[in-house]
C-alpha angles and dihedrals in degrees: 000000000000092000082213099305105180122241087254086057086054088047096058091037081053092058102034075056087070102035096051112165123245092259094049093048092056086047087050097055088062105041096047091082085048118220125260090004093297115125134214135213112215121214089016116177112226110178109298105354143053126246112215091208120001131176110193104201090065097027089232116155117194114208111197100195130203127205097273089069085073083072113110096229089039091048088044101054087041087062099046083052096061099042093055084041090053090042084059086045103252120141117222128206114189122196127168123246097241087052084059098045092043104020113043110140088055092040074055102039087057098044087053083042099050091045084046088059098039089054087054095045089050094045093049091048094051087052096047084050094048083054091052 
């Protein structure tokens, strides 16, 4: 689940945990119920990096991006980041942070969307392997 984050991974997640941007607060707001019973971990250290919203049972990591991340070295690390994240089988969703702060209920709508779509993969999967 850590995918061996260092202790000084745990310590920055810690505190991004209390300095939570305006936009990742609002998100917050609606994951920390969790949807369809699933639940999610904010600020969740995953090897090296540092998942801004997770939920383990699907794998699912949410990403809430500022403007900085329009920066080409920025871009270009971000996407380095999610390659070696989807090598390991996590699935990234990526919103701005203007589409959380004015946008909620679609940001939603494609989060319940996207678990919708990783219970039916899994199911799907663990029957393909019972037929095995």
């Amino acid at each position: 689940m850590f995918e061996g984050a260092t202790h000084l991974i745990f310590e920055k997640a810690k505190v991004l945990r209390r300095n939570m941007t305006p936009s990742e607060q609002t998100l917050w707001m609606y994951l920390k119920e969790g949807i369809n019973k699933l639940k999610f971990r904010r600020q969740h250290p995953i090897g090296l990096y540092i998942a801004d919203f997770y939920c383990h049972k699907v794998k699912l990591i949410i990403e809430i991006d500022g403007s900085i991340h329009e920066e080409p070295e920025v871009k270009q690390k971000d996407e380095l980041r999610q390659k070696e994240l989807k090598s390991w089988g996590y699935y990234i969703m990526r919103f701005s942070n203007l589409e959380v702060l004015q946008h909620i209920e679609k940001v939603m709508i494609s989060i319940q969307e996207k678990i919708s779509d990783l219970i039916k993969l899994q199911t799907q999967n663990a029957s393909s392997k019972q037929g095995v």
